[in-house]
Structure formats: C-alpha cells, structure tokens
N, C-alpha and C positions, 0 to 999 in steps of 0.2 A: 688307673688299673681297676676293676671292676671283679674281686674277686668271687662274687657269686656268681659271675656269668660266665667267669670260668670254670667253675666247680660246677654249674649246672649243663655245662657241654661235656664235660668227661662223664658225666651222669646220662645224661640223651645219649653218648656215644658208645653206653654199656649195652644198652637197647637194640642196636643197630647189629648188621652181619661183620665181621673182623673185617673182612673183603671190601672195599671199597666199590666196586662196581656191585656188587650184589646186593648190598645197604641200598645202591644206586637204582635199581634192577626193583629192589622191594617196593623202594617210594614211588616211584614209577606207576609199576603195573596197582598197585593199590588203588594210585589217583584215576588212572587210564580204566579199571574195571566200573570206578564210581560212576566216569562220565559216561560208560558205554553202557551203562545198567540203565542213568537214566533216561537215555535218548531213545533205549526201546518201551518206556512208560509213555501213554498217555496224557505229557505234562506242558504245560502254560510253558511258550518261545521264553518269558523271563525267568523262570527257573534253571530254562537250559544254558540261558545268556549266563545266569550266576554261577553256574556249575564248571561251564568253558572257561570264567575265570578264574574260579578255584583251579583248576586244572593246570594254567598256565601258569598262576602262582609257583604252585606245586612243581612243577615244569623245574623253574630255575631253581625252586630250591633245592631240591634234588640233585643237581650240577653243583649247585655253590656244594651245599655236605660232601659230595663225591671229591672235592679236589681239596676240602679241608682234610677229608679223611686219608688221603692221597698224600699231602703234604706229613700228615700224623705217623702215615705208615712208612715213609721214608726216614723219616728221625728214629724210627721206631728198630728197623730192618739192616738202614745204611751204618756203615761206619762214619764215625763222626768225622771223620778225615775227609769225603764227601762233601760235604756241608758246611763245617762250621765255617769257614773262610770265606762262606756267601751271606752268614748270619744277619749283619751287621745291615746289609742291600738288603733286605727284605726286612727287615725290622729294627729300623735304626730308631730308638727310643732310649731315653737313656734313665733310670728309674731312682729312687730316694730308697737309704737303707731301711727305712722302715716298711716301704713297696718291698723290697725282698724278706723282711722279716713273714712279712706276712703271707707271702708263697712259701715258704718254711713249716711257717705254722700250720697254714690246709691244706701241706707235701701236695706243691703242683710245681710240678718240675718247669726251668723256662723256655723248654720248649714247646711245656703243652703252652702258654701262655703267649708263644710264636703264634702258633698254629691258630689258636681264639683270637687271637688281634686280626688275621685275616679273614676281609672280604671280600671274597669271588661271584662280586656281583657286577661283574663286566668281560668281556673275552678279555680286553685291556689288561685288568688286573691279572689276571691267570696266567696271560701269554711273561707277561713283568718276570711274576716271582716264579716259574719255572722255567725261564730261558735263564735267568739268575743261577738258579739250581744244575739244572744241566750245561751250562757256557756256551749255549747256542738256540738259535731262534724257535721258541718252542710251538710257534705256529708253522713255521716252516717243515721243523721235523714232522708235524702229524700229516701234514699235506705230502708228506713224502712215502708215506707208509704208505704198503695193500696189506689185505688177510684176507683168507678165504673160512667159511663156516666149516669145513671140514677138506680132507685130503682128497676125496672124489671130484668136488664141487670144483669146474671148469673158471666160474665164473671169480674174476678177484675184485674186492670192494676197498674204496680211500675217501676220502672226508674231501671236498673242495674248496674252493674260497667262496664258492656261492653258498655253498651251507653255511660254512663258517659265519655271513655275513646274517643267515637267517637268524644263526643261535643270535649275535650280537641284536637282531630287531627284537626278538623275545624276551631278551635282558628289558630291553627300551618298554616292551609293555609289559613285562611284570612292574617296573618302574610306575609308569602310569595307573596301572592297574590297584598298587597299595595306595597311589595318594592320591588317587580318583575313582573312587569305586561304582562312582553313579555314573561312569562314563559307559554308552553302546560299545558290546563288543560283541563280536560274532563272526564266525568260522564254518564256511563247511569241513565235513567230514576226512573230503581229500586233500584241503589245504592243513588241516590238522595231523593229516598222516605225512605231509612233506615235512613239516616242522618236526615232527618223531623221527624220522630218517636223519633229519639234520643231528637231530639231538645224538643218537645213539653212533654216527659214525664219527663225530666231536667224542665223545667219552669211549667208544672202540679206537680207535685211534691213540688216542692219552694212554688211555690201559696200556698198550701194546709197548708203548713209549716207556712209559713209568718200568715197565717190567723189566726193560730191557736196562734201565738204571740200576734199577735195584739187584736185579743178578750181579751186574759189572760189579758193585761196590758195596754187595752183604756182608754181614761181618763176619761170615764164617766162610768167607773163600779167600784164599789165599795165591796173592797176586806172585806171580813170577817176576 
C-alpha cells in the first residue's frame, strides 16, 4: 500500500473540475490547443513528431482520470447498498492491521484507496470493474446508447465497436510510446481527428451511462 500515492491523488484530484467529464474536457482541450498551436508555427517535422506524442500520452491519460474520477464519484454520490456487494470483485486484496492503522492516521477512507489501486489503462480493465458495478456488460450498454447535442438536432450520435477498437489501439501506443520514446510516430491531422471522435463518443457514452446509475441509486431518492 503506497500511501503517498494515495494522498498525492486526493491532492491532484482537489485541482481537477468535481465533474468528471469536464476535469476530462479540461485535460483534453489543454493538450489538443498545445498541438494545434504548434503545427501552425514554423517548426522542425521532429518537434511535431514529440508534441503528437505528448498528445496521445495525454490522450489516455485523460480517460484513465475520467473513469478513476467516475469510479470516486460513484462511492461518493451512490448508496453504499449499490456497491459494496461488488467491492470485494474489484479489489480483492486483503490488508495487515497496521495497512489500515495507517489509513487512519492520514484519514483516507478505503475507498479512496479502492479508487487509487485502479488502473484504467486498457478498455479491458474499464469494461471489468464497471460491468462489475453496474451487473451487466458495460461495453455493451454504451454501444447501446444514442444522444443528440441538443433537442432541435435531427441527427442522433452512439459509440461503435470500431471506435471502441480505436480507443483500445491508443491504449497499445500510449503503451509503446512511455517505454519507447525514440520510437517514429506520426499522424495526419484527419487521422488524429478520427481518434478524437473515438475518444469523446467512448467517454459521451459512459457519461450518459454513469448518470443513469447514479440517479437509479443516489442517496437521497428514495426507492418505492
């Protein structure tokens, strides 16, 4: 148990929007303004190659925090009656009384210590511990959903499995990307704006999902 690294994420997660898509939203357009600032400068194809990869770094990380924060905000929002019966599947570790003195002493409750043991650094993982959470296929329900941007709009938007499969390649080269960094990488423009699409109908999708959870079983509605 690592508990600086948990007190240093409740610490990073003070910084961040309450809203988990909008924390998600922040990181985002932050990374996406850097690379589109640079690629209207005048600069050396290798500055751009480093910059694309920061970008796609930034990419997944962005997704890994949104479903940690996602996860946070569910413990946070749901009754425990929701949850705790799946605790055990999603974090079966079993700890030394002095592991828990010591969450005591630097009050970190054990679910924030749920939430920091996960890593959503694969659609794999993600799809695990929220099909866990919700009792049914959590890749399945976002492939199920439409939304439209507003009540006017004709047009209704859903996530596929070909995107799906995109976000899962981006996982593969952020992967490659921290532990090979001298490796050639390079992207057009439009292939970079497919992977944004992927990205955002993956985390529109979950949103939509998450929400519909967290209404069913907040702790201030009361079930008939």
């Amino acid at each position: 148990m690592d508990i600086k690294k948990i007190s240093e994420n409740k610490d990073a997660k003070k910084s961040r929007s309450l809203r988990p898509v909008r924390a998600f939203h922040d990181l985002y357009t932050s990374s996406n303004l850097a690379l589109e600032e640079v690629y209207t400068f005048n600069v050396s194809q290798s500055t751009k190659e480093t910059l694309l990869k920061n970008h796609i770094i930034n990419l997944v990380t962005a997704i890994e925090i949104y479903y940690k924060d996602m996860l946070d905000a569910i413990f946070r929002l749901c009754k425990p009656s929701s949850y705790e019966s799946k605790l055990k599947k999603i974090h079966d570790k079993n700890y030394r009384i002095n592991d828990i003195v010591n969450l005591y002493n630097n009050r970190i409750h054990p679910l924030e210590l749920i939430v920091s043991s996960q890593s959503f650094q694969s659609i794999e993982t993600i799809d695990k511990v929220f099909s866990t959470l919700l009792e049914k296929s959590f890749l399945t329900e976002i492939q199920q959903i439409k939304w439209k941007f507003n009540l006017e709009d004709k047009k209704e938007f859903s996530i596929s499995n070909h995107e799906i499969k995109i976000v899962k390649e981006l996982f593969k080269e952020r992967h490659q990307l921290i532990h090979n960094p001298r490796m050639q990488y390079s992207f057009t423009k439009e292939e970079i704006e497919v992977k944004d699409v992927a990205i955002f109908g993956l985390i529109m999708a979950s949103d939509l999902i998450f929400i519909q959870f967290i209404n069913k079983n907040t702790k201030d509605s009361t079930k008939k």
